[in-house]
Z-matrix of the N, CA and C atoms (Angstrom, degrees):
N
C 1 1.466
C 2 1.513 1 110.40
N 3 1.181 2 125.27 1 -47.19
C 4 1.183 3 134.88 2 158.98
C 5 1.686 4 126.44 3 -33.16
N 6 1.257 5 102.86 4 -54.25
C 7 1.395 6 109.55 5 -172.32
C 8 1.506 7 96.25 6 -86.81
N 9 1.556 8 128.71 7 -19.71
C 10 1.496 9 108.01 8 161.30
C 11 1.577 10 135.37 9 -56.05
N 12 1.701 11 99.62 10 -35.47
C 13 1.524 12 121.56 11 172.59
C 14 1.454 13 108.39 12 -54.91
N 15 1.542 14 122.17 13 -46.21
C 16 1.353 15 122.90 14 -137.42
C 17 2.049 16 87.09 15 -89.64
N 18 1.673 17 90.92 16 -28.00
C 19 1.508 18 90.32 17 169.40
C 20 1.285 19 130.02 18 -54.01
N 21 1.428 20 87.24 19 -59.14
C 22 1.858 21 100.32 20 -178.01
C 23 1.333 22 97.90 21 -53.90
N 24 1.159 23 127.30 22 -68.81
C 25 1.781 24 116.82 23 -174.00
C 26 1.040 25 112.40 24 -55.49
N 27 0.927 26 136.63 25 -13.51
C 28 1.892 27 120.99 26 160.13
C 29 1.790 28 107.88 27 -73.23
N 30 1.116 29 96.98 28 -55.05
C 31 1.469 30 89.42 29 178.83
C 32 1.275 31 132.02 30 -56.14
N 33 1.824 32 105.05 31 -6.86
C 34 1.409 33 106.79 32 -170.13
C 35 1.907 34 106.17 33 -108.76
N 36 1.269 35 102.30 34 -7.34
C 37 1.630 36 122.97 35 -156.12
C 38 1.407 37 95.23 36 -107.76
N 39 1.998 38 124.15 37 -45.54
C 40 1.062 39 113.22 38 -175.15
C 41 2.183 40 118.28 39 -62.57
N 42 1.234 41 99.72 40 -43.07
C 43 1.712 42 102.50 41 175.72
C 44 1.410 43 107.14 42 -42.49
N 45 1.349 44 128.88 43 -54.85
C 46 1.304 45 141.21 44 -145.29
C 47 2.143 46 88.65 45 -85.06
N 48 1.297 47 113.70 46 -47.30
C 49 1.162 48 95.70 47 -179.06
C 50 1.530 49 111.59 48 -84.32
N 51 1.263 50 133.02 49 33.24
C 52 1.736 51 118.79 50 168.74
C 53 1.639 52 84.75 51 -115.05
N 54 1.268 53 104.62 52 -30.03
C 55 1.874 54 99.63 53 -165.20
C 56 1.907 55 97.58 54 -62.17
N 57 1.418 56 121.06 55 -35.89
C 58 1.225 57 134.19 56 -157.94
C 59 1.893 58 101.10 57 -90.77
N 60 1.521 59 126.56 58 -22.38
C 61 1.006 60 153.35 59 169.31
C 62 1.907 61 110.09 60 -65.27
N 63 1.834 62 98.65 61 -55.12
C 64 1.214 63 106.13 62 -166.96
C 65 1.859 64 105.34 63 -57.28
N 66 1.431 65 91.25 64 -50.27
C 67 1.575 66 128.38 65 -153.85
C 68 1.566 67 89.72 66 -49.88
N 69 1.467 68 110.34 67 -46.56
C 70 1.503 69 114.29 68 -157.23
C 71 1.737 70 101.87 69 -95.56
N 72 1.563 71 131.22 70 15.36
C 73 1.422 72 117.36 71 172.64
C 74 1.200 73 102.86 72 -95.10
N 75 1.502 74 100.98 73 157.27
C 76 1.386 75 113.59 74 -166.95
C 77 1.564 76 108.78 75 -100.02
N 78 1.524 77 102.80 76 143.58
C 79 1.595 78 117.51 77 -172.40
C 80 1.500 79 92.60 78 -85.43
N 81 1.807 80 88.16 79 136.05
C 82 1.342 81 107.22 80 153.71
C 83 1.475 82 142.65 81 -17.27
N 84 1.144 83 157.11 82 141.64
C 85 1.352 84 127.99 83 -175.57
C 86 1.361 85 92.16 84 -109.80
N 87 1.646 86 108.91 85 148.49
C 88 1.488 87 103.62 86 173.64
C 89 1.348 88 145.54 87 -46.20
N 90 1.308 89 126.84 88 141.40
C 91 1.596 90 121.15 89 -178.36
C 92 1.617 91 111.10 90 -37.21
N 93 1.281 92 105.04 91 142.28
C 94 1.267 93 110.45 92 -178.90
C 95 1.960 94 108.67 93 -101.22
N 96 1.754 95 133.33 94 127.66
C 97 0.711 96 99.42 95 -172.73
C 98 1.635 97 113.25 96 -119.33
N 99 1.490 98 78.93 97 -12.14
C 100 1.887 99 92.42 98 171.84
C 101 0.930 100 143.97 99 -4.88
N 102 1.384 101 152.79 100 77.12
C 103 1.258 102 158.31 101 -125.13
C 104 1.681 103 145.04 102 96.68
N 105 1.508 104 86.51 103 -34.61
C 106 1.341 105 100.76 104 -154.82
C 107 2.150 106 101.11 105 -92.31
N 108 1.610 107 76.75 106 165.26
C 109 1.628 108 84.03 107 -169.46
C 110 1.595 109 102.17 108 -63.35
N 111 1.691 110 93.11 109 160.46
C 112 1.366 111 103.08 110 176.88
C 113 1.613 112 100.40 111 -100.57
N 114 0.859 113 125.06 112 112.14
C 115 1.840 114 133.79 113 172.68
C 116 1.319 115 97.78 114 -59.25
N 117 1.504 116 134.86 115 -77.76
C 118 1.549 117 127.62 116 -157.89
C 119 1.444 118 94.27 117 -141.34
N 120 1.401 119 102.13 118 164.93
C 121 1.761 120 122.02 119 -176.93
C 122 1.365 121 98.73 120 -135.79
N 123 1.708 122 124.16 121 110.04
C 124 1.120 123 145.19 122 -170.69
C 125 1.678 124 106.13 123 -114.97
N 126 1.565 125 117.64 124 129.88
C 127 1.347 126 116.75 125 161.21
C 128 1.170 127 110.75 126 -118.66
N 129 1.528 128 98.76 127 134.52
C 130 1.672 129 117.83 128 -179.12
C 131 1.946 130 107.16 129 -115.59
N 132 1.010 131 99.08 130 134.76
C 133 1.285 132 95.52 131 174.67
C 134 1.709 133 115.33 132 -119.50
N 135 1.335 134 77.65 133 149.95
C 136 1.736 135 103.94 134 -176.31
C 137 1.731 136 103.46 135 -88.12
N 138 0.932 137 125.85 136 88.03
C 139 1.398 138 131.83 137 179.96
C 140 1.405 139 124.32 138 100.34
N 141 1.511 140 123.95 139 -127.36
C 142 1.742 141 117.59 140 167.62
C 143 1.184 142 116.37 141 -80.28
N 144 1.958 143 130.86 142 135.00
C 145 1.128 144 114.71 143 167.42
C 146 1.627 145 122.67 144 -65.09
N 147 1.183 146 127.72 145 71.10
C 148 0.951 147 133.55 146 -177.08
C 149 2.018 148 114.65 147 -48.39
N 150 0.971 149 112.64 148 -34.88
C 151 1.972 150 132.24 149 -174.82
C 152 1.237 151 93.46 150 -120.77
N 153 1.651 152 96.42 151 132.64
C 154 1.393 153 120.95 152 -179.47
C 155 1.749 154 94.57 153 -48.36
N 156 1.692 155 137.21 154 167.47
C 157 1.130 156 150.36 155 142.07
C 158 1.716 157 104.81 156 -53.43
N 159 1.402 158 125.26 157 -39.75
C 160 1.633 159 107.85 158 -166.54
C 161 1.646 160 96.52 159 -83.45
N 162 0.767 161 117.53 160 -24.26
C 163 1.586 162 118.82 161 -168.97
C 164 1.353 163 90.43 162 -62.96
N 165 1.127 164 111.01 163 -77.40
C 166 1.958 165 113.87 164 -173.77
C 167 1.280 166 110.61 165 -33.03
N 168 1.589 167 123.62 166 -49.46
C 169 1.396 168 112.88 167 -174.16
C 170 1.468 169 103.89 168 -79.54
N 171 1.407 170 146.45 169 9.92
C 172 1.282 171 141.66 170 174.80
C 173 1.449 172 93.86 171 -72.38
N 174 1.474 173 122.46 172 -38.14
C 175 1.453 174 128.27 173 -159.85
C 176 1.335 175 113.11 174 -86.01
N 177 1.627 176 112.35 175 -8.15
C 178 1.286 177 103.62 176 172.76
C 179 1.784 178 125.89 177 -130.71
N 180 0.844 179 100.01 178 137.80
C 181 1.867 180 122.81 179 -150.48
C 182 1.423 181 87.71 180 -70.10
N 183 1.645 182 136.27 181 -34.29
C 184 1.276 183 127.39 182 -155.97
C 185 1.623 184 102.39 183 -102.08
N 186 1.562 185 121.79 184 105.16
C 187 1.207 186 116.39 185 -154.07
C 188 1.579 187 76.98 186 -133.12
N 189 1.588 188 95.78 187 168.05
C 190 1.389 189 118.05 188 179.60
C 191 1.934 190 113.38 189 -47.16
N 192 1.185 191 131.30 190 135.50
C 193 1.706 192 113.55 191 170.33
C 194 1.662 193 92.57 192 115.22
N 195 1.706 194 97.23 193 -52.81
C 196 1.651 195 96.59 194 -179.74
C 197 1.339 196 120.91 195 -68.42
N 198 1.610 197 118.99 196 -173.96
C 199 1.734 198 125.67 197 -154.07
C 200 1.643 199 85.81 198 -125.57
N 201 1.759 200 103.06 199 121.40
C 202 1.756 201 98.85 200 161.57
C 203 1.142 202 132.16 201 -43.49
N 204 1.616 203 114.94 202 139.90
C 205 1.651 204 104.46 203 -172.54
C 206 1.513 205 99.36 204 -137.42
N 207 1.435 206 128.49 205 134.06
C 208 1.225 207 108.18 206 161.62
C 209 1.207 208 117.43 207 -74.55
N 210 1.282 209 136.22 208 -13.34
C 211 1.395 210 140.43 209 -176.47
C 212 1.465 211 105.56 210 -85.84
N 213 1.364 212 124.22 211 -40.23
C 214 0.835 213 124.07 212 175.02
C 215 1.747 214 118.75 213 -68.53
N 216 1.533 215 124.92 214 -33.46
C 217 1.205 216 139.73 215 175.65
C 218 1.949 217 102.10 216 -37.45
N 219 1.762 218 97.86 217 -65.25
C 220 1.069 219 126.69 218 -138.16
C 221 1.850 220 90.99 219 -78.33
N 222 1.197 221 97.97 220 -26.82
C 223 2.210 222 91.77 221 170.79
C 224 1.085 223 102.22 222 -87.69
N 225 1.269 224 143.71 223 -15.58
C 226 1.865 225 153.16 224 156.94
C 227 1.330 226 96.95 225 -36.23
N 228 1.341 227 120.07 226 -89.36
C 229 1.271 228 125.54 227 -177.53
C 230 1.353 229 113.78 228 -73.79
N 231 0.930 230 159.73 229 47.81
C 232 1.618 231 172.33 230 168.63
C 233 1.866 232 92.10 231 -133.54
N 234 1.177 233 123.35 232 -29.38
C 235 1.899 234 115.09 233 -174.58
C 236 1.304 235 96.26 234 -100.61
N 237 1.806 236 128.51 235 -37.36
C 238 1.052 237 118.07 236 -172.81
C 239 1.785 238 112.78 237 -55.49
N 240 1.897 239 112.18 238 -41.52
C 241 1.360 240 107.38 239 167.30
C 242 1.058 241 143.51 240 -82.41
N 243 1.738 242 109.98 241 1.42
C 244 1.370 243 120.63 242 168.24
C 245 1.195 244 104.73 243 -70.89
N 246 1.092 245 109.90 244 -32.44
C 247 1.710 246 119.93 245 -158.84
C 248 2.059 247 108.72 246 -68.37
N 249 1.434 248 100.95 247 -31.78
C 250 1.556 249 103.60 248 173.67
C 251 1.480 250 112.52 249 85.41
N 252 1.509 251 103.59 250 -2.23
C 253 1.592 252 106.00 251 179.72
C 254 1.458 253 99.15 252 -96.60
N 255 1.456 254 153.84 253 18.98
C 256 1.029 255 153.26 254 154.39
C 257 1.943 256 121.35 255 -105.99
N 258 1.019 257 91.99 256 -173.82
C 259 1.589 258 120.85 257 -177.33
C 260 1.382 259 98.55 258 -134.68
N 261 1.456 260 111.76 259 -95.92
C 262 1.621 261 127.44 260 -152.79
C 263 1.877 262 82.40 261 -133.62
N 264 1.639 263 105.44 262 143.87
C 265 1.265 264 106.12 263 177.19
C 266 1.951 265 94.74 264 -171.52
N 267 1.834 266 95.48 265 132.26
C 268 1.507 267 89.46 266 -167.60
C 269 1.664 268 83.59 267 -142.24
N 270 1.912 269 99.93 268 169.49
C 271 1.643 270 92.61 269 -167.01
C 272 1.518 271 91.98 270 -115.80
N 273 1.575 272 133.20 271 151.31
C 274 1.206 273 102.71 272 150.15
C 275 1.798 274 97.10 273 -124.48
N 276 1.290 275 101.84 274 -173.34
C 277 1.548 276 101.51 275 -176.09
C 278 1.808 277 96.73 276 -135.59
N 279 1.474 278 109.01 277 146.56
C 280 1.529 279 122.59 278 -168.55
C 281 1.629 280 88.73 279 -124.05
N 282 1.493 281 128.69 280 143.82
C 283 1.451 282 133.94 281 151.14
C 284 1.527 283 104.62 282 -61.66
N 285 1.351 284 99.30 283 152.04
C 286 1.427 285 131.74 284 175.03
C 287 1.268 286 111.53 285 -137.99
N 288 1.365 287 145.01 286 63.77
C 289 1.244 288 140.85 287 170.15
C 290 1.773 289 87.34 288 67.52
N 291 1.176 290 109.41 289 -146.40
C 292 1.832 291 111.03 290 -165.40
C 293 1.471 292 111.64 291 -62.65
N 294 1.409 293 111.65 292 -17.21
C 295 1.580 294 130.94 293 -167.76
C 296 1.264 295 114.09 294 -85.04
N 297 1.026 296 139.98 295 -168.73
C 298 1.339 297 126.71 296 162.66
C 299 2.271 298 101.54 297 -152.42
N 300 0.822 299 123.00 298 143.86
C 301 1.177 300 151.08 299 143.46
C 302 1.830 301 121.30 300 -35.87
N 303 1.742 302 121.17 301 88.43
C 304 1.536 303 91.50 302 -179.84
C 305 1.526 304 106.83 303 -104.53
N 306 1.053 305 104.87 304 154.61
C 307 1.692 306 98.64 305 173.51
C 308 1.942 307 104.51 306 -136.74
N 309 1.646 308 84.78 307 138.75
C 310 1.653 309 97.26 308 -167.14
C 311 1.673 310 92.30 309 -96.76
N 312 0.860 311 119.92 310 144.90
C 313 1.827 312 120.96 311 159.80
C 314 1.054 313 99.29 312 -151.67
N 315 1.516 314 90.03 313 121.18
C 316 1.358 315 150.34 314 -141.92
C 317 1.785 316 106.09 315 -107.28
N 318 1.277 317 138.16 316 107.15
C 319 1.222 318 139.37 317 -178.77
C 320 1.822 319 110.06 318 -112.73
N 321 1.059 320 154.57 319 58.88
C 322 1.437 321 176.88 320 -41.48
C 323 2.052 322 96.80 321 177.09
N 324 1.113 323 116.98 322 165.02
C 325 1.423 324 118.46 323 -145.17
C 326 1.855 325 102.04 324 -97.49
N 327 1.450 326 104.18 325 120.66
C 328 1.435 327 98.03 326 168.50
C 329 1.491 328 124.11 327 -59.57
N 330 1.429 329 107.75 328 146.01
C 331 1.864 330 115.40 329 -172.99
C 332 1.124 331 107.29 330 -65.08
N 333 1.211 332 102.35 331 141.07
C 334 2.041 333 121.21 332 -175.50
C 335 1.555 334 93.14 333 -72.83
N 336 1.240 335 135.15 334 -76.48
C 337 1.453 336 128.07 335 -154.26
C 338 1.722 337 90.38 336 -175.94
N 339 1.292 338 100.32 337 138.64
C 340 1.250 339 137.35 338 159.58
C 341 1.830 340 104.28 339 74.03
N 342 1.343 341 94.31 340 35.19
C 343 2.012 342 112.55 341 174.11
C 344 1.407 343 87.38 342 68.24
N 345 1.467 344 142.58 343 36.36
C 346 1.528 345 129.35 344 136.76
C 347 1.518 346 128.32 345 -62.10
N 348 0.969 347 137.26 346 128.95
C 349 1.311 348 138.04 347 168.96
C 350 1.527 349 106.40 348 -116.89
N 351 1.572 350 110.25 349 140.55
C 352 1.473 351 107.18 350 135.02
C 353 1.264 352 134.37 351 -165.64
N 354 1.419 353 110.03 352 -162.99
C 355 1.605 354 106.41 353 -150.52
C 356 1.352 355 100.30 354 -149.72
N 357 1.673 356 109.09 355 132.76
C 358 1.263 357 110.02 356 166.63
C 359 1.163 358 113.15 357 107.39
N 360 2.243 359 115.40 358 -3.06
C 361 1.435 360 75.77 359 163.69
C 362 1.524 361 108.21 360 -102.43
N 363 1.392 362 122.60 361 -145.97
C 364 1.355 363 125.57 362 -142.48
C 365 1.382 364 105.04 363 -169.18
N 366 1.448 365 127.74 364 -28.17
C 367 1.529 366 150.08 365 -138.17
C 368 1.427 367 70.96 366 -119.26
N 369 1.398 368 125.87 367 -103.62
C 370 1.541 369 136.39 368 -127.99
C 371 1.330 370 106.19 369 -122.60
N 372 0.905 371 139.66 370 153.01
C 373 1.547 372 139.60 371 -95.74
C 374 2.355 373 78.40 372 -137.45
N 375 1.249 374 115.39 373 146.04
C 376 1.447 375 106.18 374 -173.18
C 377 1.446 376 82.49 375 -86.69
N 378 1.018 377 177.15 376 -28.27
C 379 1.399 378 152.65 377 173.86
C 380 1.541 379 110.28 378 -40.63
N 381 1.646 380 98.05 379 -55.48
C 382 1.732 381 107.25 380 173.97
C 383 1.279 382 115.63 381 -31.46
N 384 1.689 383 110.10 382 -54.71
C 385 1.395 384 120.56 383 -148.00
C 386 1.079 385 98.96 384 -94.95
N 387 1.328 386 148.23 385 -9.53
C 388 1.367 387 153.61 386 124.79
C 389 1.044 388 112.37 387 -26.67
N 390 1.051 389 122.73 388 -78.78
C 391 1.752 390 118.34 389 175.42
C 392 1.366 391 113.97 390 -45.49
N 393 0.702 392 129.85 391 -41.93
C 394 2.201 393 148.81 392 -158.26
C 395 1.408 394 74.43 393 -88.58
N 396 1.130 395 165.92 394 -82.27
C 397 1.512 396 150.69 395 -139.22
C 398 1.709 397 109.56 396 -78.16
N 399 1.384 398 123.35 397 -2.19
C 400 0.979 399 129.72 398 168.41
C 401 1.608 400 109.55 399 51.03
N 402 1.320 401 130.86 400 24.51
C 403 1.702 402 117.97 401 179.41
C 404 1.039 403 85.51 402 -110.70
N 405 1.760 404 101.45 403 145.05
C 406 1.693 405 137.23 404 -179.32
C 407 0.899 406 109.34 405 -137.21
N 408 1.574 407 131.91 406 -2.92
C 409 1.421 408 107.78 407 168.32
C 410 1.795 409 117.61 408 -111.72
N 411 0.920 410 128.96 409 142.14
C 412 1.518 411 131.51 410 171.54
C 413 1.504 412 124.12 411 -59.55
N 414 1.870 413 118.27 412 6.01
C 415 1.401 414 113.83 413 140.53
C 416 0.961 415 118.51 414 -145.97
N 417 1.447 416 127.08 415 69.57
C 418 1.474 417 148.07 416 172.24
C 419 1.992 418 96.38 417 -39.03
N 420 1.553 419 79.83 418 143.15
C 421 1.654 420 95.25 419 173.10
C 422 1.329 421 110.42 420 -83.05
N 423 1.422 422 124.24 421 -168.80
C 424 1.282 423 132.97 422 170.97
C 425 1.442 424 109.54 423 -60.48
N 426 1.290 425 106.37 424 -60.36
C 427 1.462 426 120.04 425 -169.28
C 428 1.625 427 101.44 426 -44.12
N 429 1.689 428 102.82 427 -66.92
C 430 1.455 429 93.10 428 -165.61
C 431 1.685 430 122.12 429 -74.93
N 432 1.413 431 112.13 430 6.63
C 433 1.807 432 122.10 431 162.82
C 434 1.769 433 103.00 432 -64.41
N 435 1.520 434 105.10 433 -39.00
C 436 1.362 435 104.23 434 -176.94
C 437 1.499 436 126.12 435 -71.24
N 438 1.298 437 95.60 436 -44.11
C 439 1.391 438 110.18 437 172.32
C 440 1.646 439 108.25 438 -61.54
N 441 1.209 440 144.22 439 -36.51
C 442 1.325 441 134.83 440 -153.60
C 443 1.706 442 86.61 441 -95.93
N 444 1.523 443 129.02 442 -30.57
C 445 1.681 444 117.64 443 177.24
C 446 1.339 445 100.59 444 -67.70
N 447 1.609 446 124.97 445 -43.63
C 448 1.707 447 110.62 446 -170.47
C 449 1.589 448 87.32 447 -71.45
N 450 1.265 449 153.45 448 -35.13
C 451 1.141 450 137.32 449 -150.57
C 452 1.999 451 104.77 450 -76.23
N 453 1.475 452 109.64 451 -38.09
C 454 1.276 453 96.80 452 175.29
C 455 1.654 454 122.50 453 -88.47
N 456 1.727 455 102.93 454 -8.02
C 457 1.802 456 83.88 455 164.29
C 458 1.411 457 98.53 456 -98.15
N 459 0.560 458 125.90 457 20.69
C 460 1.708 459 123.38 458 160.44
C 461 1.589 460 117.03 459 -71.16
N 462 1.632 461 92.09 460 -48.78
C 463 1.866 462 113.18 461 174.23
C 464 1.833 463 104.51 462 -68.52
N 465 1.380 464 113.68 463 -30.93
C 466 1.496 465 102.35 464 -170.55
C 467 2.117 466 97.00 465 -79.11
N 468 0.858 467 99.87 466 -56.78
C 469 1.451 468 114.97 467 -171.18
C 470 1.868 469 109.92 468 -56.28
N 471 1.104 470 120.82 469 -15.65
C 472 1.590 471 143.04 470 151.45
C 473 1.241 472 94.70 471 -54.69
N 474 1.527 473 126.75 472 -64.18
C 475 1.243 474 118.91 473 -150.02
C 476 1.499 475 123.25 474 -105.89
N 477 1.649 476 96.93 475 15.99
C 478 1.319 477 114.34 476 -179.11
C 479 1.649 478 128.42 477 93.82
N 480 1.304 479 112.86 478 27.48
C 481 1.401 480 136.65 479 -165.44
C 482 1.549 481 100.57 480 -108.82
N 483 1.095 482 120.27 481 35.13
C 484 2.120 483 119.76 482 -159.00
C 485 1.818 484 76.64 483 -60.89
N 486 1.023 485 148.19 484 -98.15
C 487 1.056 486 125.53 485 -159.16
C 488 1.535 487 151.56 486 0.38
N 489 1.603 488 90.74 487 -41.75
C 490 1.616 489 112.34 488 -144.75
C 491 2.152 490 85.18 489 -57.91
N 492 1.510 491 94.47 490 -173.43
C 493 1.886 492 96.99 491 -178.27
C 494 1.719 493 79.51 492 -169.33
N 495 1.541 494 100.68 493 134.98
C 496 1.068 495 108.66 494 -171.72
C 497 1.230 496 99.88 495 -118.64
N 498 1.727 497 135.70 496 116.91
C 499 1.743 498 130.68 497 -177.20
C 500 1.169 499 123.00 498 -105.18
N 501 1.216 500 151.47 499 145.37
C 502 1.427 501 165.66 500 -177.98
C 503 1.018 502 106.61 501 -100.96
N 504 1.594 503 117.42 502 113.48
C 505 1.593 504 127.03 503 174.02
C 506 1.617 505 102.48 504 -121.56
N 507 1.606 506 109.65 505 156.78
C 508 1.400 507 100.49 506 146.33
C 509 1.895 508 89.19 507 -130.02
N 510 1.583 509 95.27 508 123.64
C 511 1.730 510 87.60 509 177.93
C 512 1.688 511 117.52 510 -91.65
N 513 1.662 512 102.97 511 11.24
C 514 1.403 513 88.68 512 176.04
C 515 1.491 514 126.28 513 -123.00
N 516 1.638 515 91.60 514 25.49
C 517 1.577 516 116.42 515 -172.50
C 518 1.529 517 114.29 516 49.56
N 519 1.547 518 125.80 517 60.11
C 520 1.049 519 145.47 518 140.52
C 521 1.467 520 150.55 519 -69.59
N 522 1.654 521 93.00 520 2.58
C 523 1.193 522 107.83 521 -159.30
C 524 1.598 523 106.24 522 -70.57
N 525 1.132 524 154.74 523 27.92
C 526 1.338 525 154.54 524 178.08
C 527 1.716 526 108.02 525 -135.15
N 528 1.770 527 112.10 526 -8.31
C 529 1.263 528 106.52 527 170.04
C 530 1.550 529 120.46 528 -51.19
N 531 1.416 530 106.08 529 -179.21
C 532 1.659 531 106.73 530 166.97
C 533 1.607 532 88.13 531 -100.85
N 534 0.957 533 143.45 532 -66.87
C 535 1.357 534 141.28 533 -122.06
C 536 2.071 535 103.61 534 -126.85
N 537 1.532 536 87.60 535 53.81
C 538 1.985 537 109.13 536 -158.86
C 539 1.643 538 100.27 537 -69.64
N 540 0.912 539 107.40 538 156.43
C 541 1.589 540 117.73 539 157.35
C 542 1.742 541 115.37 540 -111.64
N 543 1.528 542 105.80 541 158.40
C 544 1.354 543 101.04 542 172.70
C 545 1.114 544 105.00 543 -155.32
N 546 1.687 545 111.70 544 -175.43
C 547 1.811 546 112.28 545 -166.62
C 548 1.254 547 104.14 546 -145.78
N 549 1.571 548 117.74 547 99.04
C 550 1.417 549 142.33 548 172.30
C 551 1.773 550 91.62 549 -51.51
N 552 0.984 551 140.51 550 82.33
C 553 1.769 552 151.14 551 161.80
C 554 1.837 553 100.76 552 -65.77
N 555 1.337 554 115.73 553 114.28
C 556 1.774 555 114.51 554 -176.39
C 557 1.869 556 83.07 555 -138.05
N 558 1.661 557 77.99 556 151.54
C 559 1.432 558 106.59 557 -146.35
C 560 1.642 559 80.90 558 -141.79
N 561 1.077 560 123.69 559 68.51
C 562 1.387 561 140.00 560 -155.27
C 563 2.023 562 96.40 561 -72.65
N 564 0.856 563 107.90 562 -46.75
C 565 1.755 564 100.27 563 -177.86
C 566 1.460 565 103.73 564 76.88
N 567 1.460 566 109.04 565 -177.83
C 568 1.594 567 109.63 566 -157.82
C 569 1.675 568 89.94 567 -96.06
N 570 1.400 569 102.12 568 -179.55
C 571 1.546 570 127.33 569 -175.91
C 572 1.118 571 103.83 570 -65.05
N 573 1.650 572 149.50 571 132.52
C 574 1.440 573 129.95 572 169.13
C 575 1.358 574 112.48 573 -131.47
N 576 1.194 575 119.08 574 0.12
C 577 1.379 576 111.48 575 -175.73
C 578 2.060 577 92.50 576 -164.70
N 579 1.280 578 111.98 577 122.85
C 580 1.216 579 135.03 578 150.17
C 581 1.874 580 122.08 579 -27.83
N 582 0.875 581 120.56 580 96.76
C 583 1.519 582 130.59 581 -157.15
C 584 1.492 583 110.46 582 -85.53
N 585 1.146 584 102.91 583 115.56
C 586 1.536 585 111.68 584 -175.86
C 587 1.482 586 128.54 585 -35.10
N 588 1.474 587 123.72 586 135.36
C 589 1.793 588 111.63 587 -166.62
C 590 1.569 589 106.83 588 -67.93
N 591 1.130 590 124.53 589 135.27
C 592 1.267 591 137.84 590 167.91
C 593 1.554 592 108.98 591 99.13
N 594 1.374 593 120.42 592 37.81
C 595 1.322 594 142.59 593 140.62
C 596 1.184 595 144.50 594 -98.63
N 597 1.640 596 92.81 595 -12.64
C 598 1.665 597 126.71 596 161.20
C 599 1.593 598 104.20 597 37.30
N 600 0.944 599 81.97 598 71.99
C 601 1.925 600 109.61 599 173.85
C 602 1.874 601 101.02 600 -61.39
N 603 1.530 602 107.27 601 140.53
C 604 1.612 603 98.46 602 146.96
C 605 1.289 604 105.30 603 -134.95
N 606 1.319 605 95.32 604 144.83
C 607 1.597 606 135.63 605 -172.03
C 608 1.386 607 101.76 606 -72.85
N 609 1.829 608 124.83 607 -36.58
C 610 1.648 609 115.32 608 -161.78
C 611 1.689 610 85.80 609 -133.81
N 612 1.378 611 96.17 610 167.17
C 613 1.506 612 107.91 611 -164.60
C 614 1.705 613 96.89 612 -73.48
N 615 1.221 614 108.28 613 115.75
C 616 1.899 615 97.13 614 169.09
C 617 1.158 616 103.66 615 -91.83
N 618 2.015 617 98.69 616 162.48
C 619 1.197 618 102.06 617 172.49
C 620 1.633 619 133.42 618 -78.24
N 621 1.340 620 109.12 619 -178.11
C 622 1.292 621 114.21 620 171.48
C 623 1.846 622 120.95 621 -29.06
């Protein structure tokens, strides 16, 4: 009778101690990739490609040939958001035999109003430049797509941007839709001239 008990309690004690065993082993620590070559530089995007793919990799220092860096990762994404051509952007890295695989995914800026997008600036905040492009309706003609690009280098070059160049893309070959989107791309250039008082220039991107 005894040795039936001592049974049953093993049988009832052993489950509970692997579950209590499992619970308590310790996870792996993540792959380490430090050093090693980068084989390829892949962009994936998180929603519309709104920015060309070469543009993005202009912004990032960790290119195929080169050695993983976390230091280096971490000014990658610190230029990708200076840069104004992002949203949200994270790296991960895959093995490749000794090499490794990086991949950027890439999250790029939802459209202000009337399927406008854009990218690149840095200066003034896209709410601003929404307003400054003056379109209100949700199927602007040709004419007035044109008018709202001269209307915002008009606003940069006010404020001392004579450089800036404002481009018209559609990157998803829509251009024959009714109801198209597009991507005002500004290429803002450096500061060149000091902007007259009571034009109330900003210097840092404001918010919304």
């Amino acid at each position: 009778m005894r040795r039936s008990l001592v049974r049953a309690a093993a049988r009832l004690l052993c489950p509970v101690l692997l579950i209590g065993l499992s619970s308590c082993a310790v996870k792996p620590p993540p792959p380490n990739y430090e050093g090693r070559r980068i084989a390829s530089l892949s962009i994936r995007y998180v929603g519309r490609p709104t920015v060309d793919e070469a543009r993005l990799k202009n912004s990032i220092s960790s290119k195929a040939g080169t050695r993983y860096s976390n230091e280096r990762l971490d000014a990658d994404i610190m230029s990708l958001y200076e840069s104004g051509l992002v949203d949200d952007v994270r790296f991960t890295a895959e093995p490749d035999g000794k090499a490794i695989r990086l991949i950027a995914e890439i999250q790029t800026r939802p459209p202000l109003c009337c399927g406008l997008f854009v990218s690149g600036n840095t200066v003034f905040s896209d709410q601003r430049l929404a307003l400054v492009s003056k379109l209100k309706t949700d199927e602007p003609t040709g004419a007035q797509i044109e008018a709202a690009r001269r209307n915002i280098e008009e606003y940069y070059r006010r404020n001392g941007y004579k450089e800036v160049k404002v481009t018209l893309t559609f990157p998803w070959g829509h251009t024959g839709s009714k109801n198209r989107e597009w991507v005002f791309d500004i290429h803002e250039g450096p500061l060149t001239v000091t902007p007259k008082l009571g034009n109330q220039p900003v210097w840092t991107k404001q918010p919304g």
